[in-house]
VOGU-3710 file (C-alpha; in Angstrom, 3 decimals, decimal comma):
1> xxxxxxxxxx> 0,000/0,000/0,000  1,074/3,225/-1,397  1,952/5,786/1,397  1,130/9,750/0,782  3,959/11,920/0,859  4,328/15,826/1,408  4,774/16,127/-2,030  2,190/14,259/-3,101  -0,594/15,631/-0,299  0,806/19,405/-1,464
11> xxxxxxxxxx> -1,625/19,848/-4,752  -4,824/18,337/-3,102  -4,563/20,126/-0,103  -3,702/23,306/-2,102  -6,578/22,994/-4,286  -8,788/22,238/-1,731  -7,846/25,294/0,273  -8,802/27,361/-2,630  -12,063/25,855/-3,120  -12,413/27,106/0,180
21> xxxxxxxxxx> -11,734/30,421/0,083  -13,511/30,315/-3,494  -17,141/29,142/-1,570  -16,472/31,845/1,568  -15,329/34,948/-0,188  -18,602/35,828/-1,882  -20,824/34,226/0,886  -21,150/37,167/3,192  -22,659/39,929/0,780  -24,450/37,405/-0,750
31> xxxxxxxxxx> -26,095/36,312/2,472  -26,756/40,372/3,342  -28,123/40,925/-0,041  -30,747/37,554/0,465  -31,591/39,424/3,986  -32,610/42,478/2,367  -34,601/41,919/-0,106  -36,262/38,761/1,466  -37,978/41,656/3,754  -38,139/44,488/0,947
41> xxxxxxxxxx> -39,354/45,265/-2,271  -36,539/47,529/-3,309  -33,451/49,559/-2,311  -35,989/53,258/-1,950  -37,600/51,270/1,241  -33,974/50,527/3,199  -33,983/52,410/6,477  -31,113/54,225/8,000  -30,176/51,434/10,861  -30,096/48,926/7,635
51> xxxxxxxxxx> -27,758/51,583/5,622  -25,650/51,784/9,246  -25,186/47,832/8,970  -24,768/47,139/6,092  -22,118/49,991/5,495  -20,581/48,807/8,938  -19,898/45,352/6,722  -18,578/47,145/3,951  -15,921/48,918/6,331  -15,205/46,058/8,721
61> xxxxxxxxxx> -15,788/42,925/7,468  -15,169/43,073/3,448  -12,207/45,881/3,116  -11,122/47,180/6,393  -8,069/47,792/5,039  -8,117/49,819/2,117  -11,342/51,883/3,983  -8,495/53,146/6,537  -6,006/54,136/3,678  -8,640/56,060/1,742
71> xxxxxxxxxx> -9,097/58,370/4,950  -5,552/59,304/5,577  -5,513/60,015/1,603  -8,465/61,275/1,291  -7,531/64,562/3,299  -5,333/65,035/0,359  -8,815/66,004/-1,881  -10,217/68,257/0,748  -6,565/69,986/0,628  -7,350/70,590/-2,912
81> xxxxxxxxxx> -9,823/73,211/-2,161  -8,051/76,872/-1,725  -11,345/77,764/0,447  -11,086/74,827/3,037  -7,318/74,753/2,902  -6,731/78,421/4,249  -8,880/77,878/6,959  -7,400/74,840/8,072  -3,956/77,014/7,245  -5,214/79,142/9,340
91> xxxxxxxxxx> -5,780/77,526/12,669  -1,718/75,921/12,081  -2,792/73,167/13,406  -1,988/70,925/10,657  1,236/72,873/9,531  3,031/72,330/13,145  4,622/69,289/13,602  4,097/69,780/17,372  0,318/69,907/17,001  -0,393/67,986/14,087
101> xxxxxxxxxx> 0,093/64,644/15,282  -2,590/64,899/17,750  -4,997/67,125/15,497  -4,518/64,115/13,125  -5,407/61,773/15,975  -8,204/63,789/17,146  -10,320/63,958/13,334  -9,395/60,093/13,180  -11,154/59,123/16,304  -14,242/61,270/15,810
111> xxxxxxxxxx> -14,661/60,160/11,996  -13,968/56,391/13,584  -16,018/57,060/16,159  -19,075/57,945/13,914  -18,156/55,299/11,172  -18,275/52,295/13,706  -20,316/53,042/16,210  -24,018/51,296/15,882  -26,800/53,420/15,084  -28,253/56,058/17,800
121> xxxxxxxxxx> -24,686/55,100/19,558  -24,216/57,156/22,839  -20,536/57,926/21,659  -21,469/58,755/17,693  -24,161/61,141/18,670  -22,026/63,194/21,173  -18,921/62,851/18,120  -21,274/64,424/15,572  -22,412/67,145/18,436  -18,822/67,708/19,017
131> xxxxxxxxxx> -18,109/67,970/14,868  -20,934/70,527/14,797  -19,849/72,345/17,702  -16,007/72,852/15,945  -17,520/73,498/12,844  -20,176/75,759/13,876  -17,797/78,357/15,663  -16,289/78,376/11,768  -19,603/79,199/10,430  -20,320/81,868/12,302
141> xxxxxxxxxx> -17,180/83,728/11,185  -17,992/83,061/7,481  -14,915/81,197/7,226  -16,548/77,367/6,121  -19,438/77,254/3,756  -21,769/74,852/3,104  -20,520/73,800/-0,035  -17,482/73,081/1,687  -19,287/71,103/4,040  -21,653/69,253/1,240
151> xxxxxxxxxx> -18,263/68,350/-0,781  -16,123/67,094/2,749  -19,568/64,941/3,094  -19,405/63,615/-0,877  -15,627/62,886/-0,469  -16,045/60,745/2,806  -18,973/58,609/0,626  -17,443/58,849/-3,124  -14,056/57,989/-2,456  -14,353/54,755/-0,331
161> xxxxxxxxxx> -16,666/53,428/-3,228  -14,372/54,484/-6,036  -10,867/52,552/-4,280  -12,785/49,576/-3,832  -14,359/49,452/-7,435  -10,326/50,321/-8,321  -8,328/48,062/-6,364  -10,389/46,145/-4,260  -11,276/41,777/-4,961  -14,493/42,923/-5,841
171> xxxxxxxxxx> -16,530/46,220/-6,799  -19,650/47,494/-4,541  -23,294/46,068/-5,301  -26,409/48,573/-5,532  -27,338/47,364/-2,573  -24,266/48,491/-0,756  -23,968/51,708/-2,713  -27,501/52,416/-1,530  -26,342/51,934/1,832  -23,781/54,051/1,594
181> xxxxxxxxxx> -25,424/57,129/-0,209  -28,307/56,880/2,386  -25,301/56,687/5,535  -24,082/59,713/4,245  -27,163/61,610/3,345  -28,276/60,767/7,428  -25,058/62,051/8,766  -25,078/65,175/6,503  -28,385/65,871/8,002  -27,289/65,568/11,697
191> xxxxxxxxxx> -24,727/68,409/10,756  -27,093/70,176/9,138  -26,055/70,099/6,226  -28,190/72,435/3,378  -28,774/70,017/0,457  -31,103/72,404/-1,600  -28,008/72,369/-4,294  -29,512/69,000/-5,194  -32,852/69,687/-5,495  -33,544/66,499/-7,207
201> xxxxxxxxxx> -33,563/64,548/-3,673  -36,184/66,642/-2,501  -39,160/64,320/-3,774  -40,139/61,976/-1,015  -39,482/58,918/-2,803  -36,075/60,223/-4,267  -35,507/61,404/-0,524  -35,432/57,778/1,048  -33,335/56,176/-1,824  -29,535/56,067/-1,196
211> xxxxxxxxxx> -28,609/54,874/-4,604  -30,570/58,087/-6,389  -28,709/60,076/-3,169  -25,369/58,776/-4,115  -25,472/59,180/-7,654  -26,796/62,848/-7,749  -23,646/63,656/-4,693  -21,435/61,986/-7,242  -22,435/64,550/-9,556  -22,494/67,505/-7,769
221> xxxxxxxxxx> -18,933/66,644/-6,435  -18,022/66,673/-9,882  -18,964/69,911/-11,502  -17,724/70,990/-7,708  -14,209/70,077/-8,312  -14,295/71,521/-12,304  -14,903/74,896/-10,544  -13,152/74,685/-7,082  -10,255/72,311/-6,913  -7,452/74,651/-8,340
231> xxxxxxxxxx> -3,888/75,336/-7,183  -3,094/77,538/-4,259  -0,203/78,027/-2,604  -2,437/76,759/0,903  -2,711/73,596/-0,820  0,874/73,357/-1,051  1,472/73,749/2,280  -1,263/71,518/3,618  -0,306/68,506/1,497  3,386/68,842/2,452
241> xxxxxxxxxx> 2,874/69,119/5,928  0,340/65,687/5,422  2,295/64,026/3,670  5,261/63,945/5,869  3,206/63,314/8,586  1,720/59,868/6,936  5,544/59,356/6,084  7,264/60,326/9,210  8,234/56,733/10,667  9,394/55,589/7,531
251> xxxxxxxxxx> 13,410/55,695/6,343  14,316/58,268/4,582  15,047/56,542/1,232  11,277/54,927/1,234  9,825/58,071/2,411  11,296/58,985/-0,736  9,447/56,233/-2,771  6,579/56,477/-1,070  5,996/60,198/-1,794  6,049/59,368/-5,608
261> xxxxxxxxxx> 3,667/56,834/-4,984  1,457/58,949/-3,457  1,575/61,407/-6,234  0,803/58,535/-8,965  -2,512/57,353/-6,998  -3,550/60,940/-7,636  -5,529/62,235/-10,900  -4,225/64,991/-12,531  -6,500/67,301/-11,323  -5,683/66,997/-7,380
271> xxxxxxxxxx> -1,897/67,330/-8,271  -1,975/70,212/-10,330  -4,332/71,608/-7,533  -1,873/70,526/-4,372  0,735/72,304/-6,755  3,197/68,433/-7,300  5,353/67,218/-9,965  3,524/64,494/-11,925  5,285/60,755/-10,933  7,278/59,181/-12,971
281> xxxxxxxxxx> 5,729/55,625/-15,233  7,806/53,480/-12,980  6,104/54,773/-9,986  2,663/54,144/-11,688  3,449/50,469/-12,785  4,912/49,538/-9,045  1,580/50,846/-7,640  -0,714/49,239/-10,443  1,318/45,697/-9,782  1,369/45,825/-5,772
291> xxxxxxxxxx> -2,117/46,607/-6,301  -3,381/44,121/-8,787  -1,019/41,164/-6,778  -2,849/42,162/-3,993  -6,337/41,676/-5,200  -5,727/38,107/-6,903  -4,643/37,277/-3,616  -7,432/38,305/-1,643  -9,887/36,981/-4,159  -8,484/33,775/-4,876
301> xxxxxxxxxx> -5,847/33,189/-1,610  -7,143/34,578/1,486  -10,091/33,735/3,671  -12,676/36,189/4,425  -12,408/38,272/7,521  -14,600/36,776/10,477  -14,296/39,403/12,633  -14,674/43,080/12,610  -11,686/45,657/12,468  -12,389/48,094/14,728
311> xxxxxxxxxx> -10,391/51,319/15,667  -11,664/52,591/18,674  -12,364/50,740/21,698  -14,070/51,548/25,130  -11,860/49,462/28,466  -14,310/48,597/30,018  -16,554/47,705/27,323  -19,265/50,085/27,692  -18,987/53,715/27,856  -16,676/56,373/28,487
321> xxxxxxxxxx> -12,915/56,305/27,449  -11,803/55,367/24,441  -8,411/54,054/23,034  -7,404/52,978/19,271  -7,116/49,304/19,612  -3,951/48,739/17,603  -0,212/51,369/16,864  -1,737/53,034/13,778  0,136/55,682/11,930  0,032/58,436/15,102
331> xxxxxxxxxx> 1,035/56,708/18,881  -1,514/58,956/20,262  -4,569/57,221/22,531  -2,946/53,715/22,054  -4,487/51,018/24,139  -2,246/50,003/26,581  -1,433/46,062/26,306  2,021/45,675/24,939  1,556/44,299/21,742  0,164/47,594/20,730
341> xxxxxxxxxx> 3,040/49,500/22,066  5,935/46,843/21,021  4,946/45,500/17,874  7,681/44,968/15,453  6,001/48,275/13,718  5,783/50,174/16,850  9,297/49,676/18,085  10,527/51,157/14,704  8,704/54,098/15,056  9,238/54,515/19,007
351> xxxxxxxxxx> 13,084/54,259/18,631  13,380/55,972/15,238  14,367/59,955/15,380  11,568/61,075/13,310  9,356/59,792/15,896  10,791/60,547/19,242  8,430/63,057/20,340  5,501/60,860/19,181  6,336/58,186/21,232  3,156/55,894/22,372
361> xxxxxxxxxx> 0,471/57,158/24,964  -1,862/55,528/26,002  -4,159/58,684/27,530  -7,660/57,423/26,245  -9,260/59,436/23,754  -12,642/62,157/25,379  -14,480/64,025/23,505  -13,703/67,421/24,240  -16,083/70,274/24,580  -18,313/68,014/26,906
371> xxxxxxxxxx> -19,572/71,255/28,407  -22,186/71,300/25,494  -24,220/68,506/26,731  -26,451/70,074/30,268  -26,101/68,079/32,623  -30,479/67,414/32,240  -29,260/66,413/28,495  -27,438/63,512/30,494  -28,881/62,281/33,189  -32,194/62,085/30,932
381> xxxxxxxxxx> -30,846/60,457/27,560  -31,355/63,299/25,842  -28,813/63,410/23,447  -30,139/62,402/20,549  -32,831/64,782/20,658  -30,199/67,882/20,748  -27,776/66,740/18,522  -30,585/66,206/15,802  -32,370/69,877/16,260  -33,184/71,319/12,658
391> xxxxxxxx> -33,788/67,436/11,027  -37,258/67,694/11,124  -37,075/71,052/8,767  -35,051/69,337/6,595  -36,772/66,409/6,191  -34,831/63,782/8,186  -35,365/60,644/9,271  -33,848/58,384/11,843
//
């Protein structure tokens, strides 16, 4: 009797771990697809909790990964914008390297903090209080405009949606797009946001779908950036300052490399507006090929995630504090066990010069500004109710 071998076991067992991950990778959005419509007729009757859910699977479950990249990238768009990028010149929080990191660290958490949180969360209510309460003293001075505020919203949808559909294993369904568009369109209307620039939302059907939402944002970002998103020397500055903040941990010679990259995973557009030199071909094949290797691979090689990556989470489970769960790109509200802190990443960056003054902390992350909330707002649960004053005029729904 013939005994198997290593060699000979290799193929089967190869090919059977591929049928695996072949059966698995496409299960999960087609099981939340079956759940949907099994209950509904169509994508203009999804609710908001459903949009919160199934977007949460989007982010955390299908491509964590590339969903984190996009926002540290995607402040290089907003940059783009001579009107936004004085005023955040302005405050110089962004410029100094001394206040930067933790500004950084501070917009992270609140947009992570909204993004995962469930819906009518405790913590993303009070984070979109505490995003109208910064942007509101703006406001008042003249200094942020609504159409800066309806384009920061489109960016934050669009651009997730278009680096999937670019680089991801697979591109976004209807259903998910829906989700998405109807997300954002909910969370623009707890800032109180004024969408009357797309008037054709306005009709009560048109109002509840996310995919008619999405596409008519899509558009309006577009003929938005034909007129807006032009060089100033702001721009400049702002994208410098970003970029070597992003870079700051890495050697020298890759920060280098890196930078180029960067500059070939932008359109034309964005670098003439952030005033850069276009990147060389090589640059654009190394990122196409990195790219493209990686999506075979998680298509055809890896399993699907089975867990959720999260950012942010609370010690004790519940309320209160909260610390980033892993030694992301800024040491700043770092949760405290030491694999967080001593990772073969993290003790890089904690010994390296460019980082010594951002070694790890692990002060949890509070919302500042708590003084807004009374303390009858509190004790009574009533925080949902302030932070969505104005909806009703607008139409909102929760």
């Amino acid at each position: 009797m013939h005994t198997p071998t290593p060699s000979t076991l290799t193929l089967p067992l190869l090919c059977a771990y591929l049928l695996i991950c072949r059966g698995l990778r496409f299960r999960r959005v087609h099981a939340v697809e079956a759940k949907f419509f099994s209950k509904r007729a169509d994508l203009s009757t999804m609710s908001t909790a459903e949009a919160n859910r199934i977007r949460s699977t989007v982010a955390q479950l299908e491509f964590p990964s590339l969903c984190v990249k996009v926002l540290e990238f995607g402040f290089f768009r907003t940059y783009g914008i001579p009107s936004i990028s004085r005023t955040l010149a302005l405050t110089g929080q962004l410029v100094s390297p001394k206040t930067a990191p933790r500004r950084y660290a501070n917009t992270v958490a609140l947009d992570q903090c909204i993004s995962e949180r469930s819906h009518r969360d405790q913590h993303q209510l009070q984070s979109v209080s505490r995003l109208n309460q910064i942007h509101g003293h703006y406001i008042k001075k003249g200094l942020i405009l609504n159409d800066d505020m309806l384009y920061t919203l489109a960016l934050a949808m669009r651009e997730p949606c278009s680096w999937i559909d670019r680089y991801e294993w697979r591109s976004l369904t209807d259903l998910e797009r829906c989700a998405m568009g109807l997300y954002h369109q909910h969370w623009g209307q707890m800032m109180h946001i004024d969408f009357s620039a797309l008037p054709e939302i306005h009709g009560s059907e048109k109002q509840r779908n996310g995919l008619q939402f999405f596409g008519d944002l899509c558009t309006r970002i577009d003929k938005y950036e034909e007129k807006y998103l032009v060089p100033a020397a702001s721009n400049h500055t702002l994208a410098v300052s970003t970029a070597a903040l992003l870079l700051h941990s890495f050697p020298l010679l890759l920060q280098l490399v890196l930078t180029r990259v960067m500059t070939a995973a932008m359109d034309d557009r964005l670098r003439e507006a952030i005033i850069s030199d276009k990147a060389s071909l090589v640059y654009s094949l190394l990122l196409y090929t990195c790219m493209l290797a990686r999506r075979v691979y998680v298509r055809h090689g890896a399993l699907p995630r089975f867990f959720s990556a999260t950012a942010l989470v609370s010690p004790s489970g519940r309320g209160g504090a909260l610390h980033f769960n892993s030694y992301g790109l800024v040491p700043i509200y770092v949760k405290p066990p030491w694999r967080n802190c001593l990772g073969a990443i993290a003790l890089y960056r904690a010994f390296s010069r460019a980082s010594a003054a951002w070694r790890c902390s692990n002060v949890p992350w509070r919302l500042r500004g708590d003084s807004c909330w009374s303390e009858d707002v509190l004790r009574n649960d009533r925080i949902e109710q302030v932070c969505l004053e104005g909806m009703a005029a607008m139409g909102g729904e929760m």
